[in-house]
Structure formats: structure tokens, C-alpha cells
C-alpha positions in Angstrom: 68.1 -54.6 2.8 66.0 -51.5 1.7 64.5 -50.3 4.6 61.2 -48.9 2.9 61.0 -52.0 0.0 63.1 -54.7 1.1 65.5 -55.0 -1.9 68.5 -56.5 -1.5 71.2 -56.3 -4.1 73.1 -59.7 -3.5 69.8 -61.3 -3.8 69.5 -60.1 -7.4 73.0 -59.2 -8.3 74.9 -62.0 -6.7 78.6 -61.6 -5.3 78.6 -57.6 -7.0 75.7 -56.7 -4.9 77.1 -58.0 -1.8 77.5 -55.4 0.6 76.2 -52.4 -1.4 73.7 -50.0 0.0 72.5 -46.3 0.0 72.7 -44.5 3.5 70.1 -42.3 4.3 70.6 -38.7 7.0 66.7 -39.0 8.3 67.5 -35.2 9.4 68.7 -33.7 5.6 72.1 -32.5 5.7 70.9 -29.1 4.0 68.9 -28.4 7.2 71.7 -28.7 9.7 72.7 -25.0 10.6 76.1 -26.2 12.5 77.9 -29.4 12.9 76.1 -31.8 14.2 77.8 -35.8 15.9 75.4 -38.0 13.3 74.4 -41.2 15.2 74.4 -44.3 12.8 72.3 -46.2 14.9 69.7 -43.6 15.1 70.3 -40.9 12.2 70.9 -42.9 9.1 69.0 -45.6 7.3 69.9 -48.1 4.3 67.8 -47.7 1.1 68.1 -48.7 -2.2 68.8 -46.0 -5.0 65.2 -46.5 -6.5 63.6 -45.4 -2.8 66.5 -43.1 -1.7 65.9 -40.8 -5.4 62.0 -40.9 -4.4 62.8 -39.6 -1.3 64.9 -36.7 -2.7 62.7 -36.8 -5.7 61.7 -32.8 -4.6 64.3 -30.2 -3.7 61.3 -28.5 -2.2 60.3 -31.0 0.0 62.2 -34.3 1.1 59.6 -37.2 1.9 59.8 -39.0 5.3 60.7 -42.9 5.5 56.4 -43.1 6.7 55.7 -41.1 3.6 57.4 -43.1 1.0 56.0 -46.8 2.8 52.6 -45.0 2.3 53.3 -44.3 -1.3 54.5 -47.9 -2.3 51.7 -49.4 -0.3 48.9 -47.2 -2.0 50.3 -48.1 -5.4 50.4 -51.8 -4.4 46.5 -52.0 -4.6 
């Protein structure tokens, strides 16, 4: 499931949507100045295309996780 909305793509696309998922870097790879050991647990989290483009939507500025949940719930109201 998306972690920001929730989607889940089996849910809506059946047996092609199983298993399929964006992976997020929480830390963008463009910002890393040598190699870094990236932690699955801890560095990387599954969102849906839809939420992972919103995030990226800037090349200026890359929102956080917090920053996109605010976004979805102000426009919810």
C-alpha cells in the first residue's frame, strides 16, 4: 500500500497489480555526496506513482512524506 494515500493496486487492478509498488530514497539520491549502505527498513518507502511524482513534482525542492499527508489532507476538506 501507498504509504502517504493508502492505494493499493491489486485492490483496483486485480492479479496485474499484485505486487507492484514505487520505492521511495526518504534521503534523495541527488544529495548523497559518496556512497552510501541504503537501509530498506529505514531509508525507503512504498508509494504509488500519483504520490511518488507529487513528491518529485519540483526539481527545486523534493517534498517530505509529512509534507505531502498535509497536502492530501488540506485538499480533503
Amino acid at each position: 500500500d501507498c504509504y502517504v494515500c493508502g492505494f493499493n493496486f491489486e485492490e483496483i487492478y486485480g492479479e496485474r497489480g499484485k505486487d507492484f509498488i514505487e520505492v521511495h530514497h526518504l534521503q534523495p539520491l541527488s544529495t548523497l555526496e559518496e556512497a552510501t549502505e541504503i537501509n530498506p527498513e529505514t531509508d525507503l518507502v512504498p508509494l504509488c506513482a500519483n504520490c511518488h511524482r507529487m513528491i518529485h513534482r519540483s526539481q527545486n525542492y523534493v517534498l517530505t512524506i509529512d509534507e505531502l499527508q498535509a497536502i492530501i489532507k488540506k485538499g480533503a476538506n
